[in-house]
C-alpha positions in Angstrom: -29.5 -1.9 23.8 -27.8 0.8 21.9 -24.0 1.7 22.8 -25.5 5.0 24.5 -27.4 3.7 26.3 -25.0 1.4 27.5 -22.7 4.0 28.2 -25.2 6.0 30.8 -25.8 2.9 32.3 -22.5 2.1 33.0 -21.5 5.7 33.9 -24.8 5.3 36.6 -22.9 2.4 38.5 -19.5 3.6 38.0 -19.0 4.9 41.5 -20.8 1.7 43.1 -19.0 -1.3 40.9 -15.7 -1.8 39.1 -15.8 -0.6 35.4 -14.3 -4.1 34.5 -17.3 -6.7 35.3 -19.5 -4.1 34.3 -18.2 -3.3 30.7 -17.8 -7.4 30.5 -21.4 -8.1 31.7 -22.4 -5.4 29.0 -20.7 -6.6 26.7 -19.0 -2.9 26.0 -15.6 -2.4 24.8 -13.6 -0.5 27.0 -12.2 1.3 23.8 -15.6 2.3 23.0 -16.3 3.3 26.9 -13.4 5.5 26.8 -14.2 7.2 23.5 -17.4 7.8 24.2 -16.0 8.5 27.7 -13.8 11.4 25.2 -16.6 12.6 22.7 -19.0 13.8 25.7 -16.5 16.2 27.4 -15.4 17.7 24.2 -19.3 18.2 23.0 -19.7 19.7 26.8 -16.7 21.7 26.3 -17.8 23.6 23.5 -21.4 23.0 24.2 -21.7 27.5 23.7 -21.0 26.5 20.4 -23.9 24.3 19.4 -26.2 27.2 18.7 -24.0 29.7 16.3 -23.1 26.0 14.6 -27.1 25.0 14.3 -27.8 28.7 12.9 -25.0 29.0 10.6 -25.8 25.6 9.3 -29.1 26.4 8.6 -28.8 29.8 7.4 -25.8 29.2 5.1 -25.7 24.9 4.3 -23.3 25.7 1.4 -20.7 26.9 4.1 -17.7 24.2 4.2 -15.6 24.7 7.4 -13.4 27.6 6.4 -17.0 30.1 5.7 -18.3 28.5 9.3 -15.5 29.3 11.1 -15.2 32.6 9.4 -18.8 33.2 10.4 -18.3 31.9 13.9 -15.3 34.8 14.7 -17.1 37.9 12.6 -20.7 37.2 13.6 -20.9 35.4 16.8 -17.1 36.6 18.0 -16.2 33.3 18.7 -12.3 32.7 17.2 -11.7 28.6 16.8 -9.6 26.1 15.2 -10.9 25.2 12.1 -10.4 21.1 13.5 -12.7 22.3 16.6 -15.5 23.3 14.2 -15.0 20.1 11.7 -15.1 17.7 15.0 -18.4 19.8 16.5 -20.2 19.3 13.1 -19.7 15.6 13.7 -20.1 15.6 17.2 -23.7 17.6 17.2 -24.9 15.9 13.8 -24.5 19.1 12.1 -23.2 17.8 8.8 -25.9 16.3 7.6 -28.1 19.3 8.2 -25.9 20.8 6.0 -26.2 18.9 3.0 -29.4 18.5 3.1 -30.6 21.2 0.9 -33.5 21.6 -1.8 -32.2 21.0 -5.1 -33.4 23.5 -7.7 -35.8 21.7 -10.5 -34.0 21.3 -13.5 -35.0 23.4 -16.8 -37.0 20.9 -18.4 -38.9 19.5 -14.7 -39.6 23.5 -14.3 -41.3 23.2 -18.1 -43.1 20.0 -17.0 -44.9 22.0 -13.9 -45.3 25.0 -15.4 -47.3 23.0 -18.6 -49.3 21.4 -15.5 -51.9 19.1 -17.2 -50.6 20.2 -21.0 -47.4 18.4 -20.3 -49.2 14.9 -20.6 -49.6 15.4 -24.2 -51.6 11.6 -25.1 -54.6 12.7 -22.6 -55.4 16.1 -24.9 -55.6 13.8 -28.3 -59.1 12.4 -29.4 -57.6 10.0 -31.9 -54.3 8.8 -32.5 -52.4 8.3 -35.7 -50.6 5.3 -36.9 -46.7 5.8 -35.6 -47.6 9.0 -33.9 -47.4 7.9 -30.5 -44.8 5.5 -28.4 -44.7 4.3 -25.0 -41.8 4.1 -22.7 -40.8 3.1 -18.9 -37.7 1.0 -17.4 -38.7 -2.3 -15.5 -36.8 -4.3 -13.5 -36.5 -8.7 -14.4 -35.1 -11.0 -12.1 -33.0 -13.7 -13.9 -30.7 -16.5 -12.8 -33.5 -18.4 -11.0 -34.0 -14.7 -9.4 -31.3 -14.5 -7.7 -29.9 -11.4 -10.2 -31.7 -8.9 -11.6 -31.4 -6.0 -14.5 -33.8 -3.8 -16.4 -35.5 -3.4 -19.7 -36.8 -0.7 -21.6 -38.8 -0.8 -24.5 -40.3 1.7 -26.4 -44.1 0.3 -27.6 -46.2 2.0 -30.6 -49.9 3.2 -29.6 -51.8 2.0 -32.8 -49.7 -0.9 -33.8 -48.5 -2.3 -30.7 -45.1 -3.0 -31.8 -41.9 -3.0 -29.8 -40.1 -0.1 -32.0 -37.0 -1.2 -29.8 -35.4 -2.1 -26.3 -32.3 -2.5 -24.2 -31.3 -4.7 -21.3 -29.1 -3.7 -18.5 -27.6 -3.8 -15.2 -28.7 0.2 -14.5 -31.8 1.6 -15.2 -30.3 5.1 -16.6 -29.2 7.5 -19.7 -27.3 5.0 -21.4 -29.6 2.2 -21.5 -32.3 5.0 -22.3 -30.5 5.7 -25.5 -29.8 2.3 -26.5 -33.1 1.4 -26.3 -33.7 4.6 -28.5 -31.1 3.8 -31.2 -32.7 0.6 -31.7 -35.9 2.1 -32.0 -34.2 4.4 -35.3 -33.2 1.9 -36.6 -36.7 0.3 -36.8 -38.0 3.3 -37.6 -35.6 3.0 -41.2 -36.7 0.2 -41.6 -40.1 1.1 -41.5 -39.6 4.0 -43.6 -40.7 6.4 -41.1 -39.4 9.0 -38.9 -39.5 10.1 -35.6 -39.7 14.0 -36.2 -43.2 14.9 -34.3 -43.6 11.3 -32.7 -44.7 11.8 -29.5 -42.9 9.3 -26.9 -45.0 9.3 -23.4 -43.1 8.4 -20.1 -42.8 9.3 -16.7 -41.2 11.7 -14.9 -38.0 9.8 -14.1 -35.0 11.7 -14.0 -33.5 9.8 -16.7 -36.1 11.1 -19.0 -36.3 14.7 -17.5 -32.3 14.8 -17.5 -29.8 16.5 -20.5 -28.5 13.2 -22.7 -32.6 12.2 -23.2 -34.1 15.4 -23.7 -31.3 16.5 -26.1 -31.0 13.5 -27.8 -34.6 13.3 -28.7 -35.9 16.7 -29.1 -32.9 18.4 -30.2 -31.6 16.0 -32.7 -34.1 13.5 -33.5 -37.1 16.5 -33.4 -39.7 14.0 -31.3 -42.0 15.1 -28.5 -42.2 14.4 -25.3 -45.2 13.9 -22.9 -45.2 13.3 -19.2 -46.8 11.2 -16.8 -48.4 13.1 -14.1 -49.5 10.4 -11.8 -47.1 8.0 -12.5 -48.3 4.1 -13.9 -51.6 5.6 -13.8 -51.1 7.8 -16.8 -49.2 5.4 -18.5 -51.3 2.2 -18.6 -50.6 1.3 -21.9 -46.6 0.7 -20.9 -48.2 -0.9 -18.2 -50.3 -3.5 -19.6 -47.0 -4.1 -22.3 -44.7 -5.2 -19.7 -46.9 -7.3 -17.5 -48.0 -9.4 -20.2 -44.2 -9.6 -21.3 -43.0 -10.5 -17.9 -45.6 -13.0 -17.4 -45.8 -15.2 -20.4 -41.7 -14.9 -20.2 -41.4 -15.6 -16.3 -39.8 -19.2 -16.7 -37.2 -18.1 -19.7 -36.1 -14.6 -18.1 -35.6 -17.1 -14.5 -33.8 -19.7 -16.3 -31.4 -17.4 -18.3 -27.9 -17.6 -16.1 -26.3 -14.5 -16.5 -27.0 -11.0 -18.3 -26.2 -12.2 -21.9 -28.3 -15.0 -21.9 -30.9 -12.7 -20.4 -30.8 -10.1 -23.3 -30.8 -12.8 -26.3 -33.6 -14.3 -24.2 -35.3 -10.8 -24.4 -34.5 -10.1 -27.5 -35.6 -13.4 -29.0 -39.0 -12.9 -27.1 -39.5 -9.2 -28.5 -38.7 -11.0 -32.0 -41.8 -13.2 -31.5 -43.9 -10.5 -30.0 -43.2 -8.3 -32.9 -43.3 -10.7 -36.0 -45.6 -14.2 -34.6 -47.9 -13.1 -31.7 -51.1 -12.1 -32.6 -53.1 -9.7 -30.5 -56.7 -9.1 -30.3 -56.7 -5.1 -30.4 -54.9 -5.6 -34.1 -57.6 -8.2 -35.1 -55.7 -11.1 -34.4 -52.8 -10.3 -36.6 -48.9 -9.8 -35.4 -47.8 -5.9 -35.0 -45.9 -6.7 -38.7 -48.6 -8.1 -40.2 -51.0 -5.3 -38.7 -48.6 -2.6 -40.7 -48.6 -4.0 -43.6 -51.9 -4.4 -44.3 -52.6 -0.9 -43.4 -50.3 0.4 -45.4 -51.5 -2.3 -48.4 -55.6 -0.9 -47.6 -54.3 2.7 -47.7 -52.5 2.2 -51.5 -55.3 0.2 -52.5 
């Protein structure tokens, strides 16, 4: 039974049985009976108030309590105490109406819905290019016998299959983002290539709609970016990457005891992935070994 309720109840019998026993055999603190006893007569008080409150609130949600009682005395012609309009807010639930408020789209989410299907810029190609497209999306593991858990991000290529680079952390946002990033440069140097024009597909989180991505990559870096519109279902390539990882690495990412051991673990597993696994889509060779020769057959 909720604490109102409690309250009416005990309010119904109050003429008919002592408040003590009652309280006790509801198991009511008589503090509580007393303030709730305090917060109905001032809501009934002002109860002419509840209206002008609910319609400024609406009308204006930005209004802190100076603007509302401002608006209260000029519009409605109703002079309060600043402290009777901050308790009423409370008192009717008024507070949260007012913070609740539409955020405006930022710049780059506007661009996404005003491209529509053109924003999803892997589904308009016919053939893709060696290095010209990469894969992205945050995942959570669970590690320390599951107990714990962090996330990864790796950024996968299209044709090759390799994991360019990745980052593990307690917080799926910007700044693991860009570490995975910078340690996807620096495989890019190493591969002699560069990711001016790359297009890296995602979704639509706001960690890759927000400033510190968008800037970093096509600002400076001069990549492309291509969004998701219906979530893992436009992205199936990330999709099929990290539940292959995740399952042939269940036991090792469960075993690992805290959030170093859980990134060499990761790390040591991407090393593998990269330089020793072989997959069928590359003809049974390793991601490495799959570059190579395709750069050895095209100088041949």
């Amino acid at each position: 039974m909720r604490t109102v309720e409690k309250v009416a109840l005990v309010a119904a019998v109050r003429e008919e049985h002592a408040l003590t026993p009652v309280l006790a055999a509801l198991g009511l603190p008589r503090a509580t009976w007393y303030y709730q006893q305090q917060r109905v007569s001032y809501a009934e008080k002002y109860a002419y108030l509840r209206g002008p409150l609910e319609t400024i609130a609406r009308k204006h949600p930005g209004y802190g309590i100076p603007r509302i009682t401002t608006e209260l005395q000029e519009t409605y012609d109703q002079a309060v105490n600043h402290k009777v309009v901050q308790r009423l807010l409370q008192l009717c639930d008024l507070a949260l109406l007012r913070s609740v408020r539409p955020s405006r789209p930022g710049h780059v989410r506007r661009a996404i819905v005003a491209a529509g299907k053109r924003a999803n810029l892997v589904a308009q190609m016919s053939e893709i290019r060696l290095f010209q497209v990469a894969y992205t999306d945050f995942t959570e593991l669970r590690y320390a016998d599951g107990s714990r858990k962090a996330y990864l991000m790796p950024l996968i290529g299209h044709v090759c299959k390799m994991a360019y680079g990745w980052a593990v952390g307690a917080h799926a946002d910007t700044t693991l983002a860009l570490e995975a990033w910078q340690a996807a440069q620096a495989t890019f140097h190493e591969l002699r290539i560069s990711p001016a024009d790359m297009i890296v597909h995602h979704d639509q989180d706001p960690v890759y709609t927000g400033y510190g991505w968008t800037a970093q990559l096509l600002l400076k870096d001069q990549a492309r970016l291509s969004y998701a519109l219906n979530g893992a279902k436009d992205n199936p390539q990330m999709e099929s990457f990290i539940g292959r990882f995740k399952t042939e690495n269940h036991s090792l990412l469960l075993e690992a005891a805290d959030l170093p051991e859980l990134c060499s673990v990761v790390t040591e597993q991407m090393l593998y992935y990269n330089t020793q696994r072989r997959h069928s889509s590359l003809g049974y060779m390793s991601p490495l070994a799959y570059i190579k020769q395709v750069r050895c057959d095209a100088s041949a």
